[in-house]
C-alpha positions in Angstrom: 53.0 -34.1 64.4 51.2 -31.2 65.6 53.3 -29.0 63.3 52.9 -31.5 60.9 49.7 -31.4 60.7 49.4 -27.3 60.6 51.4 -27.5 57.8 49.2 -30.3 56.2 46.0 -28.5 56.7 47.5 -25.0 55.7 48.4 -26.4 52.7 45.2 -27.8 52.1 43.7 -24.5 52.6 46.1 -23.1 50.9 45.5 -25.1 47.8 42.0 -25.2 48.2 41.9 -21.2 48.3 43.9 -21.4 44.8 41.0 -24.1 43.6 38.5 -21.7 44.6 39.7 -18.7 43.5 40.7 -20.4 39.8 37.3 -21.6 40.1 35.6 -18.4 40.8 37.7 -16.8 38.1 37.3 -19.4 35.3 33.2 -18.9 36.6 33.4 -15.2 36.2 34.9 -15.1 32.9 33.2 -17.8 31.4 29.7 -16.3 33.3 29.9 -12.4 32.2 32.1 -12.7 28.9 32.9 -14.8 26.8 29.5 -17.0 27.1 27.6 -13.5 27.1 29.9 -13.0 23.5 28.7 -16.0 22.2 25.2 -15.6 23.0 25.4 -12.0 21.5 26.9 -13.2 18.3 24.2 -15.7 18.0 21.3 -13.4 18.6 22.8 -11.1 16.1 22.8 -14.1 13.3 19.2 -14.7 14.4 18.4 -11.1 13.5 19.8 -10.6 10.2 18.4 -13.9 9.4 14.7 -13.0 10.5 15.5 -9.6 8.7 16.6 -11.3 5.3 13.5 -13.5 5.4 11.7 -10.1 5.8 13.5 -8.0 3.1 12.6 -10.6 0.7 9.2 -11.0 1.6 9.3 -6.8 1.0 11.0 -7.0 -2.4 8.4 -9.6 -3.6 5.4 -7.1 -2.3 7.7 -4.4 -4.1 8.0 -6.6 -7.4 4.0 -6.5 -7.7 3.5 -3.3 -6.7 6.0 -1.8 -10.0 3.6 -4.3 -12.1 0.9 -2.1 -10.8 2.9 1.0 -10.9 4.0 0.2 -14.5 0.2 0.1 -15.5 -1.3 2.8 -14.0 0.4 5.2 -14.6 0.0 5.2 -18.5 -2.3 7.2 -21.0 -4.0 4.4 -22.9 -4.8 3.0 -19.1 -6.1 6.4 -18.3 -8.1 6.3 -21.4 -9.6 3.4 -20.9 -11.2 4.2 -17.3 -12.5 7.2 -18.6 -14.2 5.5 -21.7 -15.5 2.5 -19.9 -13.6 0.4 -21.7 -14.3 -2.9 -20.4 -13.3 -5.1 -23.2 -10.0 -3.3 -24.1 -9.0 -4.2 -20.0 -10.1 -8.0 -19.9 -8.7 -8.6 -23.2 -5.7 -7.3 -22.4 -5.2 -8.0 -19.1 -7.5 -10.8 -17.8 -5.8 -13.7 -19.4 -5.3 -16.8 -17.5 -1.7 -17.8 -18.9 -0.3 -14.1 -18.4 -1.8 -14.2 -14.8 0.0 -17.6 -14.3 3.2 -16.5 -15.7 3.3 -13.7 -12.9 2.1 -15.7 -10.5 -1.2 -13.2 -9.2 -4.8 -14.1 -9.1 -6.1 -11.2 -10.4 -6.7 -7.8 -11.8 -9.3 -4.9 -11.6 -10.1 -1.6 -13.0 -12.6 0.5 -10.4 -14.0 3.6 -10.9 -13.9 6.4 -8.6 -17.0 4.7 -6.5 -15.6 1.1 -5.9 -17.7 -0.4 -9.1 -16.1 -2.4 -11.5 -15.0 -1.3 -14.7 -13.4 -4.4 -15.5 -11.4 -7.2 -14.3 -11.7 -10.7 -13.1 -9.6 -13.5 -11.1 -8.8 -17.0 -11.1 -8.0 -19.2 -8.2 -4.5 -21.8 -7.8 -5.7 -23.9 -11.0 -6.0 -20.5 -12.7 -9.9 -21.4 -13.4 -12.2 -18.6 -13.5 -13.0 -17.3 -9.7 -15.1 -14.6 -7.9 -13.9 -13.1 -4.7 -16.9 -11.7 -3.4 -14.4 -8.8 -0.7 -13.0 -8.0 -4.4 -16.0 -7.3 -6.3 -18.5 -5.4 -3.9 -17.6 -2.3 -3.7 -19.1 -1.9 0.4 -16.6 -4.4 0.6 -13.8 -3.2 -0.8 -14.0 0.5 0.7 -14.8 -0.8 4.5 -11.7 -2.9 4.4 -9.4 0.2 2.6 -8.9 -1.6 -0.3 -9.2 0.8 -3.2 -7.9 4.7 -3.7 -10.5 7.0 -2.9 -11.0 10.5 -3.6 -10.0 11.6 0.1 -6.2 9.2 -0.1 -6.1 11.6 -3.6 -6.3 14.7 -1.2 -4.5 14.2 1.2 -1.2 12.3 -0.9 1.9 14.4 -1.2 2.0 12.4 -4.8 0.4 12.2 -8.3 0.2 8.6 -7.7 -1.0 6.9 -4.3 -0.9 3.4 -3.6 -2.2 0.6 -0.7 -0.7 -2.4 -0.2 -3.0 -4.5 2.2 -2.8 -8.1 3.9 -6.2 -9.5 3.7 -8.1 -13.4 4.0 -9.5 -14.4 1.1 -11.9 -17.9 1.0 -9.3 -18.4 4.7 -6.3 -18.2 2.8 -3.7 -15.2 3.1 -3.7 -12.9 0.1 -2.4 -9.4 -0.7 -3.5 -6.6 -2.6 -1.6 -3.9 -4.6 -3.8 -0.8 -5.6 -2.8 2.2 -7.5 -4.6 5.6 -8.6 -4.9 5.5 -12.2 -3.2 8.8 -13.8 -1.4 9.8 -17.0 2.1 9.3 -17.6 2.8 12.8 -16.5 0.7 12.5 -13.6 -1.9 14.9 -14.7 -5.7 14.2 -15.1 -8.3 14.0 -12.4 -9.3 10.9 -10.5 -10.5 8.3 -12.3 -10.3 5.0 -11.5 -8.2 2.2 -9.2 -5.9 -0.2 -10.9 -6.0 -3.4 -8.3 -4.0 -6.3 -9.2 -4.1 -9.3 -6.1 -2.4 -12.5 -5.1 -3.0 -15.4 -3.0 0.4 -16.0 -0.6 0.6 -19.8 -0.1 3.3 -22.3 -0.1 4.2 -21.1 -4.0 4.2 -17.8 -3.5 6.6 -18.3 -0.8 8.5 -20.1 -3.5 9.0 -17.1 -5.6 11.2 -15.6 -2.7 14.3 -14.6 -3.8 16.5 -17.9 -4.7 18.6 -19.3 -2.0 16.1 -18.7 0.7 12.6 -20.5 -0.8 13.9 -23.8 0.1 14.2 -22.9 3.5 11.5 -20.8 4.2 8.6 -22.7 5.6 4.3 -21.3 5.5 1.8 -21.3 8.2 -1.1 -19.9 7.2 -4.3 -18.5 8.7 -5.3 -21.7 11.0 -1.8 -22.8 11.8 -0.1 -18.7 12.2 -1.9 -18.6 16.0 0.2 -21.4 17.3 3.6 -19.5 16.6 2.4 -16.2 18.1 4.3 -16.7 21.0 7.6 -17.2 19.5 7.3 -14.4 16.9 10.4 -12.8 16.4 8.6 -9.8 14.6 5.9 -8.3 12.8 6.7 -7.4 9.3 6.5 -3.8 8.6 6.8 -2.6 12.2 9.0 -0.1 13.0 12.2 -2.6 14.3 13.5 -2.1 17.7 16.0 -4.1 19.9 13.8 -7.6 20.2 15.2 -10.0 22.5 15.6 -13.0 19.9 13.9 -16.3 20.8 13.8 -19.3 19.1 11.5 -22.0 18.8 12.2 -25.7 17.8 15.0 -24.6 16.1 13.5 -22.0 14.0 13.3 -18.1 13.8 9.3 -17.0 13.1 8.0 -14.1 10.9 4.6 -13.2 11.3 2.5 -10.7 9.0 -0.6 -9.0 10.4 -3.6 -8.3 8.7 -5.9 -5.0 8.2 -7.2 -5.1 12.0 -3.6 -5.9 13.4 -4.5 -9.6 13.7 -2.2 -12.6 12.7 -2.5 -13.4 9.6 0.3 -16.0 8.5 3.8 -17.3 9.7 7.5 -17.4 8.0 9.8 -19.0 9.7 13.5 -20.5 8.5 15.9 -22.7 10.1 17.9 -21.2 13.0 22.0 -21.3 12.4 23.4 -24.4 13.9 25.4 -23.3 17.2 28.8 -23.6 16.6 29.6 -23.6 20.1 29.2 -26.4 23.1 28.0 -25.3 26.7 30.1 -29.0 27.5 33.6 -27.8 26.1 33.6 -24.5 28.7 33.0 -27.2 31.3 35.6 -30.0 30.8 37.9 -27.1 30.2 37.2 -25.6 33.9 37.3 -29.0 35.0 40.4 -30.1 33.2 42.1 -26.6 34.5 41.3 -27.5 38.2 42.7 -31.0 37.8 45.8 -29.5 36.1 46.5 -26.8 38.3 45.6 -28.6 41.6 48.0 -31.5 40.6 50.9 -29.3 39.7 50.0 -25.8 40.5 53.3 -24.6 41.3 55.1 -26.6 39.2 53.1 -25.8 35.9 52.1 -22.2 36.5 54.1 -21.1 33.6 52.8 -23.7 31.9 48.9 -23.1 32.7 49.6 -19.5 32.4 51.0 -20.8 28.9 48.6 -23.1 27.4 45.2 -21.6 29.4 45.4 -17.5 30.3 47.3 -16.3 27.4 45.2 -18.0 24.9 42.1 -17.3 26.9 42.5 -13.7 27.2 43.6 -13.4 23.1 40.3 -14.9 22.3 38.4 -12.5 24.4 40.3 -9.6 23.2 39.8 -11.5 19.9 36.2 -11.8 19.8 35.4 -8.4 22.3 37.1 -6.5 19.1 35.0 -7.8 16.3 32.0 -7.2 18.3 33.0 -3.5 19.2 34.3 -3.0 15.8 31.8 -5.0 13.8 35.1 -6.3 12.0 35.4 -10.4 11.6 38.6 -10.0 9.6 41.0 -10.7 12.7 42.6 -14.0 13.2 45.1 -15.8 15.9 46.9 -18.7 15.8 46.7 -21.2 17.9 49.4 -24.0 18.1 47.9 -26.2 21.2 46.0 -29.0 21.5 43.8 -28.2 24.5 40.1 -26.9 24.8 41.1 -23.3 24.7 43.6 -23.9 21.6 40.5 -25.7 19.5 38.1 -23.1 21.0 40.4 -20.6 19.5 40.9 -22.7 16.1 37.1 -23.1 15.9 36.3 -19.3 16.2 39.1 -18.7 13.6 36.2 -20.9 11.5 33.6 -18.6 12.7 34.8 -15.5 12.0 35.5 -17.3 8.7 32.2 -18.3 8.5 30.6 -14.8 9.2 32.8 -13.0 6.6 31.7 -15.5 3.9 27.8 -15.1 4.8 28.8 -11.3 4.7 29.8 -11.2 1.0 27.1 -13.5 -0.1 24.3 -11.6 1.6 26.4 -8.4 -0.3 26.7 -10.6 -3.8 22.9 -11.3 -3.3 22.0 -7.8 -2.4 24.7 -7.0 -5.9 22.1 -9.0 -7.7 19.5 -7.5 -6.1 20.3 -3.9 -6.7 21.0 -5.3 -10.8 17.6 -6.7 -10.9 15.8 -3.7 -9.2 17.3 -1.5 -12.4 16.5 -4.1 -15.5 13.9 -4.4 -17.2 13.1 -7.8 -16.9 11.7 -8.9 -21.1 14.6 -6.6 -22.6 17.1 -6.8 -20.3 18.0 -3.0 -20.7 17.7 -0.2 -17.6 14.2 0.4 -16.3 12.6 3.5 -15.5 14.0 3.0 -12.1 17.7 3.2 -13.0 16.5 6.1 -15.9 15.9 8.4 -12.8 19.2 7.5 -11.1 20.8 8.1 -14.2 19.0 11.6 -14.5 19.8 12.4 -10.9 23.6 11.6 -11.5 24.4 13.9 -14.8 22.2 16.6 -12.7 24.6 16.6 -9.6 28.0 15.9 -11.5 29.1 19.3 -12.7 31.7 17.8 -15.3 28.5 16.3 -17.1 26.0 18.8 -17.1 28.6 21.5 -18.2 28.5 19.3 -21.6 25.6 19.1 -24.0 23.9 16.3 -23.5 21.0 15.0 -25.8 17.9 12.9 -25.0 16.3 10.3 -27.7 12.9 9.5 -27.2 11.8 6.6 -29.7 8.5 4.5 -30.3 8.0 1.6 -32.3 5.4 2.4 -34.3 1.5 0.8 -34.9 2.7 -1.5 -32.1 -0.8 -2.2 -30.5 -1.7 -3.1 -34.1 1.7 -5.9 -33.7 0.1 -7.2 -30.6 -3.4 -7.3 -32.2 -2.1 -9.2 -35.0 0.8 -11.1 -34.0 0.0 -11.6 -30.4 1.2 -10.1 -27.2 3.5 -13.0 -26.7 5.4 -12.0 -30.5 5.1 -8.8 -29.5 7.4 -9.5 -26.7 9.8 -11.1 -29.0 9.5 -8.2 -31.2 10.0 -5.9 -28.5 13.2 -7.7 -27.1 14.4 -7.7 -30.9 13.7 -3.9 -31.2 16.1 -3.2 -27.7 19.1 -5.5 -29.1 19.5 -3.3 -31.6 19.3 0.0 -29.9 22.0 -1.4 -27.7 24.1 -2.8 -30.2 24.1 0.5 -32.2 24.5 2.8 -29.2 28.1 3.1 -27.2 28.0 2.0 -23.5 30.9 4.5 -22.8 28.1 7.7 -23.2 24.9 6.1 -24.1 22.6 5.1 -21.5 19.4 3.1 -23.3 16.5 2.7 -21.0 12.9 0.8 -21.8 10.6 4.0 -20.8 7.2 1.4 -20.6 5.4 0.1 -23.2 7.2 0.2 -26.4 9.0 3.7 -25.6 12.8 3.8 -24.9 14.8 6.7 -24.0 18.5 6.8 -24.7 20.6 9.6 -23.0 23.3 10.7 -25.0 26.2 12.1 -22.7 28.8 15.0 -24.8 26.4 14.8 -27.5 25.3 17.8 -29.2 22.2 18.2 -31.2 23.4 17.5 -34.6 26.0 13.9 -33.2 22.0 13.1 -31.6 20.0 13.3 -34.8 23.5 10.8 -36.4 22.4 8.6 -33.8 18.6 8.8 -33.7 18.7 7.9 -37.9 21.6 5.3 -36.9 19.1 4.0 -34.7 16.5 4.2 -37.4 17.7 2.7 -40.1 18.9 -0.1 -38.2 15.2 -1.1 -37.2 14.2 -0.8 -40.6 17.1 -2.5 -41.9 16.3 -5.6 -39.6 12.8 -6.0 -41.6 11.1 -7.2 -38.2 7.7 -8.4 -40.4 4.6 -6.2 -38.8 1.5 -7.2 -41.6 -0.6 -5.7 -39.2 0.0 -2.5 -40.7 -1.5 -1.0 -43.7 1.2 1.5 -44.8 4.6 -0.8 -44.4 5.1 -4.3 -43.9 8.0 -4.4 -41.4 8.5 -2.7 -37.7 9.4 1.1 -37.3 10.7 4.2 -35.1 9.4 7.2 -34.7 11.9 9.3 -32.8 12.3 12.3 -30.9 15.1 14.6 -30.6 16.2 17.4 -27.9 19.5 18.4 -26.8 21.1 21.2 -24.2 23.8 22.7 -25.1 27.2 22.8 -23.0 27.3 24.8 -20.2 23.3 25.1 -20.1 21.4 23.9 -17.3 20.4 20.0 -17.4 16.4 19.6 -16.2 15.6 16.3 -17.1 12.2 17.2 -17.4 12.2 19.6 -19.6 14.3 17.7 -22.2 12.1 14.3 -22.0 9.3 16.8 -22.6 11.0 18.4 -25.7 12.1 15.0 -26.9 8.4 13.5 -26.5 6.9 16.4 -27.9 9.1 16.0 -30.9 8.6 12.0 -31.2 4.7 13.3 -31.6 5.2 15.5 -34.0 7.5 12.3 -35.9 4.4 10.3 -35.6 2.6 13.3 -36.9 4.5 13.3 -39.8 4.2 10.0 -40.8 5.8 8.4 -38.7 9.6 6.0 -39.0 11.3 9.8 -38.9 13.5 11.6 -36.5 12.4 15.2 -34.9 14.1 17.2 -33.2 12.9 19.7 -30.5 14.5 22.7 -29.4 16.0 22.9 -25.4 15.7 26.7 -24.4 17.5 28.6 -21.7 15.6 31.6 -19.7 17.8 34.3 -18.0 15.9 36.2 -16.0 17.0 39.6 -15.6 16.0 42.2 -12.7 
């Protein structure tokens, strides 16, 4: 009995040693990996999520700030702030159903001492409105609202430009402000070109699509409550933020001129796709299992419960060292592990597909950041990276390569006659055709601003460029585009300049657009719906 009994409690201990230590080890594992995996993984989601709500917050801030871009840096703008000319800017600027169409509140012209040159604003009903912080200029230069002669200074750039978070009548609003300058960014300092919008629940709505709908607006009384809970602060330098959420949502918060909360994004946190419970009834089913049978079934534990176990560590410890969610395992079982093991096969899943739409999206992104929006051709943006590209590819710049430089001509007369919304149509009608009578294979057609296009002709020498230009030409006046606001013809017109490098010379995109626009003056000089061409010349310097 005695012996009996040894042997009873030995086994007991023996058996509850092997509970206890399959206990500690499911505890350790389940304590220092795979739930510290999951919880990385999750924070990680949290992050790009907060930082997508951010990037599109940036590229809506972005989209005003090339409206402003667009505007002030361009002669007749620059003429105009010289001149005074009040009624050119309000009429062509201060309209209500061109304001609404954008979706900003307003837009000013300042001169060099904060006074308005002209300008004006309407509130959310687009009614006529008068933001007193907008139009006092004590105001406007003690919150930093406006270029002054000092930002001018001390700029490494012809053109300088604030971007400021302010509270206008208690509601969020942001300003865009840019030095007013030529289009070659000479000229001394003359004025500020300010355009402003309130940011409410539809400006959040202009977000890019796929977000808006999700994306939920506190604004200046609400924003304190989620200060707390902020995951960041747009525009701050990003570091490694432990991510919190709160009520099941991620929060954004954007400061104002003094550093103090102004309003609130937040968006939906991802739903967990993982159960604290499941890790449990696991361990617990494991103990049950193994203290039953633990002999018996160690193979079969071993089987259906390590091997599995350790190939979704090694599973998920990979994609998070590599960054790579391509991997996948089978699993055959029916158990805990087996589904967990099926269910991260959906998450990885999961991940990949958010992966190539946030790349589709930023695809669509990088296509819309280098159109021009009314004409659908490349903007001034995607001109430069196209200049930058024949400059560093030494195949292309050993060819000739010619620039076209064309303006539809009396066009402020179109807009004065027809309208500025026909002139947009007439505009739009003008770019079909350059494309349709251009080759995508070597021609690269750009809207320059206004109603100036450049096309870049690749392997094109001077005289194939001049074929094209009159191509180009004659197709415009062949389309008969009616223009009665002219005295001289009764149907739209180019003037066009010419310049070309030859092979092997050279390629200064500069230079060219110069030659090109000095010989589209001399076109309009002439009488204009002609082609010009300049001439490109090398220096060799000799010592």
């Amino acid at each position: 009995m005695v012996i009996g009994a040894r042997l009873k409690k030995r086994l007991l201990l023996a058996f509850t040693a092997a509970c206890f230590a399959i206990l500690l080890a499911q505890t350790i594992i389940r304590h220092f990996w795979i739930l510290p995996t999951f919880e990385a993984m999750t924070k990680q989601n949290d992050r790009i999520d907060i930082q997508r709500v951010e990037s599109q917050l940036q590229q809506e801030i972005d989209a005003l700030s090339k409206m402003v871009f667009d505007s002030a840096a361009w002669d007749t703008m620059y003429e105009a702030a010289q001149q005074r000319d009040t009624q050119w800017f309000n009429s062509d600027y201060v309209i209500a159903d061109a304001l609404q169409r954008l979706d900003v509140n307003g837009w000013y012209l300042y001169d060099t001492q904060a006074n308005i040159i002209g300008g004006g604003s309407f509130n959310n009903d687009y009614k006529p409105y008068s933001p007193t912080i907008l139009e006092t200029p004590n105001l406007l230069i003690e919150n930093n609202l406006i270029i002054l002669s000092g930002d001018i200074d001390n700029s490494q750039s012809e053109l300088t430009h604030k971007v400021r978070f302010i509270t206008i009548d208690n509601t969020p609003a942001v300003t865009v402000a840019y030095n007013v300058t030529k289009s070659d960014g000479t000229g001394e300092f003359v004025a500020t070109l300010l355009l402003w919008s309130f940011i409410d629940e539809d400006f959040v709505e202009n977000l890019t699509p796929g977000l808006a709908n999700d994306i939920s607006f506190y604004g200046t009384d609400e924003a304190p409550k989620y200060k707390e809970h902020l995951i960041r602060v747009f525009g701050e330098k990003r570091s490694a933020v432990e991510t919190t959420q709160y009520n099941r949502r991620l929060y954004l918060g954007v400061n104002d001129q003094a550093g103090d909360l102004l309003f609130v994004l937040s968006i939906a946190s991802r739903e967990r796709t993982y159960d604290r419970s499941l890790f449990d009834s696991s361990l617990i089913t494991g103990l049950l299992i193994s203290g039953s049978v633990f002999i018996l079934f160690y193979l079969y534990i071993n089987q259906q419960v390590l091997r599995p176990l350790r190939k979704l560590y090694i599973l998920v410890n990979s994609a998070i060292r590599n960054n790579d969610f391509s991997a996948r395992d089978e699993y055959f079982g029916n158990n805990e592990l087996h589904q967990l093991g099926r269910g991260m096969n959906e998450l990885f899943t999961l991940i990949e597909n958010q992966r190539a739409e946030i790349l589709e999206r930023h695809q669509k992104l990088k296509h819309i950041s280098n159109t021009d929006s009314m004409t659908t051709l490349a903007n001034r943006r995607a001109l430069d990276k196209h200049f930058a590209m024949l400059a560093s590819d030494t195949d292309l710049a050993s060819q000739p390569i010619s620039m076209i430089v064309a303006d539809i001509d009396h066009f402020k007369l179109y807009n004065d006659y027809y309208g500025h919304d026909q002139g947009d149509k007439a505009l739009c009608e003008v770019a079909n055709l350059l494309k349709e009578n251009t080759q995508p294979s070597n021609h690269f057609v750009a809207r320059y601003g206004g109603e100036e296009f450049v096309i870049v002709l690749s392997n094109t020498d001077k005289q194939e460029a001049l074929k094209v230009a009159e191509t180009l030409r004659n197709a415009v006046v062949t389309a008969q585009i009616t223009h009665q606001g002219r005295a001289d013809l009764s149907y739209v017109t180019l003037s066009i300049g010419v310049a070309s490098k030859a092979a092997n010379e050279a390629f200064d995109s500069d230079s060219l657009f110069k030659i090109a626009d000095d010989a589209l003056y001399k076109a309009k000089k002439q009488g204009r719906n002609c082609c010009v061409a300049g001439w490109f010349l090398t220096f060799v310097y000799i010592k």
